[in-house]
N, C-alpha and C positions, 0 to 999 in steps of 0.2 A: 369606156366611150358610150355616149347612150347615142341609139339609133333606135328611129318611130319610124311607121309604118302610119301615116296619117289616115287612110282609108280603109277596112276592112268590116267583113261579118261574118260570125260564126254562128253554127248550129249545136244544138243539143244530137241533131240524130246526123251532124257531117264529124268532121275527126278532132272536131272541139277542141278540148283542154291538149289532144297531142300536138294537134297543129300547132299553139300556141309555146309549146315544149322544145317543136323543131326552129318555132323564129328564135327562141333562146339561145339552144346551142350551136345558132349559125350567126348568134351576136347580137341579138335584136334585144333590146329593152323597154319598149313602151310601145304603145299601140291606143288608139283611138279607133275606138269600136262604134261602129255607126248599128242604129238599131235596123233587124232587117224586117223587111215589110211583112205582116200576119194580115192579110185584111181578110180571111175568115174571122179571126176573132175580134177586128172592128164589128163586123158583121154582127157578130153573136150577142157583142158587147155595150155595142153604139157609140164606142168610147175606144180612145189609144190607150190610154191610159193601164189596163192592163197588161197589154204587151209592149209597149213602156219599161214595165216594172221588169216582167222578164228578161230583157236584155243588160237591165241594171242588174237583177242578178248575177248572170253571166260571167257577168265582167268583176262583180265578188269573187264568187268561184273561181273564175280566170287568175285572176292577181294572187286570191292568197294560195292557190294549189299551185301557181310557177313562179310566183317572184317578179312578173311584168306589171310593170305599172299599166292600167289600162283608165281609161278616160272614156267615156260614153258620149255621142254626139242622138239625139232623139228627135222625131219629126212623123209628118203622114208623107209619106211615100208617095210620089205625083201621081204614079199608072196605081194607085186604088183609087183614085179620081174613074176611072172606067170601070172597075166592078160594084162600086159603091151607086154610079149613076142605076148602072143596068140592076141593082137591088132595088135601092129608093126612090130613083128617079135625082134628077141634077141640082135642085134646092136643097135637097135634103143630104146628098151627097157634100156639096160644098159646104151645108151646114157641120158634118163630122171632121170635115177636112179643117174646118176655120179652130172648131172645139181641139181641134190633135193640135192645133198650133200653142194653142192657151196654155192645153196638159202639158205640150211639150215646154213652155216656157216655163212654169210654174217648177219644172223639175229643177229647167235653168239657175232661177230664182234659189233654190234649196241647194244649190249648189252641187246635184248627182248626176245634171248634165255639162257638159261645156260650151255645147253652140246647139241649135235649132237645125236638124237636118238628118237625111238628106230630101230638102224640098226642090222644089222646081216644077218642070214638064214635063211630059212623055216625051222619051229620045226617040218616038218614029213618028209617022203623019199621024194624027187627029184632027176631025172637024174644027172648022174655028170658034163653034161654041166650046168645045172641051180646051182649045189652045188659047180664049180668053180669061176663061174661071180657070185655068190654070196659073195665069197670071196673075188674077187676081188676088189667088188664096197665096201663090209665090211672094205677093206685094205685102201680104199681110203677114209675113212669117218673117219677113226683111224688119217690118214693124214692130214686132213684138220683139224680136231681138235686139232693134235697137232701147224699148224700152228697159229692157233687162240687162242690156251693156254686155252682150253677147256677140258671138260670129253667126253667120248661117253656110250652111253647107248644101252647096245647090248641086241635083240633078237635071240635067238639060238633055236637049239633042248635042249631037255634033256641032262644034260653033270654031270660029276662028275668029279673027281680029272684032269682027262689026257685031258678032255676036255676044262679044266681052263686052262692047261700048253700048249693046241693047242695056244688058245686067248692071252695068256700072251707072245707067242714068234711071235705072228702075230706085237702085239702093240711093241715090240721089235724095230722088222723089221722097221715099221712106226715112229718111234723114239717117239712113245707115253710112258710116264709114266704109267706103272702096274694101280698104284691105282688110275689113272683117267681113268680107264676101269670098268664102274659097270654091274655088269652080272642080269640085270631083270629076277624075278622070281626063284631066286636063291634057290637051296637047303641050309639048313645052314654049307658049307664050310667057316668056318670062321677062320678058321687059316693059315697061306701062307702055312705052306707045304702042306694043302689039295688044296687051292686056288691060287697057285702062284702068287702073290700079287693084282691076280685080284678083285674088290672090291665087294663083294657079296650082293644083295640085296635080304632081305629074305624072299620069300611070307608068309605073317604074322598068319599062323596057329599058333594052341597053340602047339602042337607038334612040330614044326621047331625052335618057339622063343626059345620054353623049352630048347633045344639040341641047339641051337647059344649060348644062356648067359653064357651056363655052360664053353664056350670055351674061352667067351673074350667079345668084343662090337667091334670089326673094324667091323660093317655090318648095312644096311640099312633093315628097315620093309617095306613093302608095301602091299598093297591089290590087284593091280593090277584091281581094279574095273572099269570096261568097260560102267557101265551105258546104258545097253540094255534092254528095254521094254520087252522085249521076252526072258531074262534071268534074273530078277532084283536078285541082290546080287550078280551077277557074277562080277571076280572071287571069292572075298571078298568083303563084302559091305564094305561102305566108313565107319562106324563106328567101323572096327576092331580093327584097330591100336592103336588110344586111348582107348576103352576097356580094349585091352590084358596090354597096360600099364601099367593101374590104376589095374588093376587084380592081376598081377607080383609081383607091388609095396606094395601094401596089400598083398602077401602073403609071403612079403621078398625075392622073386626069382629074382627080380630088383632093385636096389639103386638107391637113386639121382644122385649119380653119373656116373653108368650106362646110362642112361636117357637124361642126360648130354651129354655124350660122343655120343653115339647111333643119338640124336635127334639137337642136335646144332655143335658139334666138326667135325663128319665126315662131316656132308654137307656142310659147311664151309672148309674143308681141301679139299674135292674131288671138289668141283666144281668152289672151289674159291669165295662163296659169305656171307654176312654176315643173319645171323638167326635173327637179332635185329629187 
């Protein structure tokens, strides 16, 4: 049975390659690795592009040292939008932000990413100058992915209904399709009129799956697990996601079919690649 962990990061100096070892033998087969933010080495480098590569790495190593298929998702990260301003000043910040979108699609392009992300906003307050160049470089990542026939994988604030209908007429505007807009760390808004067809990924509490299933399966689980020495298990450890599966499944709250749909059908439809 394959089961994905649609959201996650790991480190070279958190429990890496084992963590990756433990979602296996608790059933877990694939994982989409989002690139995690370095904006020292933007900094250093003026460019994403090399920590880019690094993550693609990663997820070499990953795969051929356990057996998990892994998928790479790549983007500038919104909150380097504030260390980048206070380096360079806000032109020149939005300027490396615009360029990390390019690299990032360019990798799209070569086929060693699968969607643009994780872009968006800062999830706390910012001035409304950093909360409109944030959308605008957001606007421009929706862009390029649609040029490239891509997903984007959006970080935001906290949002409910009106905030999905903000994102879903942005991707509008950008001539991106809805449901190649996945909202990481999603509440379970799993029906379009709560979600306006934007694709929800559901941070994989038992609470959230319970109140997703009972609605439908257009939705992704994830752990969003960051792999930090100094928080281990943050947000969810890599073991949840198959867990709450096998859990669900034994307790009839889940079908194969379900599981199906959830773990092979969406990934394959939103991002265009094959689960095989």
């Amino acid at each position: 049975m394959i089961i994905l962990d649609n959201h996650m990061h790991l480190r070279r100096d958190g429990r890496y390659i084992e963590a990756v070892k433990e979602f296996k033998k608790a059933g877990g087969t694939h994982l989409i690795l989002c690139h995690m933010p370095m904006v020292g080495e933007v900094i250093e480098n003026r460019s994403y592009m090399p920590s880019y590569m690094k993550t693609l790495e990663m997820a070499d190593e990953v795969s051929n040292t356990t057996g998990v298929k892994v998928f790479v998702t790549v983007g500038p990260y919104p909150v380097d939008y504030i260390a980048l301003t206070k380096k360079f000043g806000r032109e020149k910040a939005k300027e490396l932000m615009f360029k990390g979108m390019e690299e990032a699609q360019h990798l799209c392009n070569e086929g060693k990413a699968i969607a643009i992300g994780e872009i968006g906003r800062p999830h706390f307050e910012v001035d409304k100058q950093a909360w409109d160049d944030s959308n605008e470089i957001m606007a421009y990542g929706m862009k390029l992915a649609k040029e490239a026939g891509v997903a984007v994988v959006l970080h935001t604030e906290s949002m409910g209904s009106d905030g999905f209908e903000e994102i879903a007429e942005m991707a509008d505007r950008a001539g991106l399709n809805r449901s190649r807009v996945v909202k990481h760390f999603s509440p379970p808004l799993v029906t379009e009129e709560e979600n306006h067809g934007i694709f929800p990924s559901v941070l994989a509490t038992e609470k959230a799956i319970r109140e997703a299933i009972k609605k439908g399966t257009r939705f992704f689980m994830e752990t969003d697990y960051i792999d930090d020495p100094r928080r281990p298990g943050a947000v969810l450890g890599l073991k949840t996601v198959p867990k709450r599966v096998k859990k669900f499944m034994d307790e009839g709250i889940m079908s194969e079919e379900d599981v199906y749909k959830i773990h092979i059908e969406n990934p394959e439809k939103v991002y265009g690649i094959s689960m095989d």
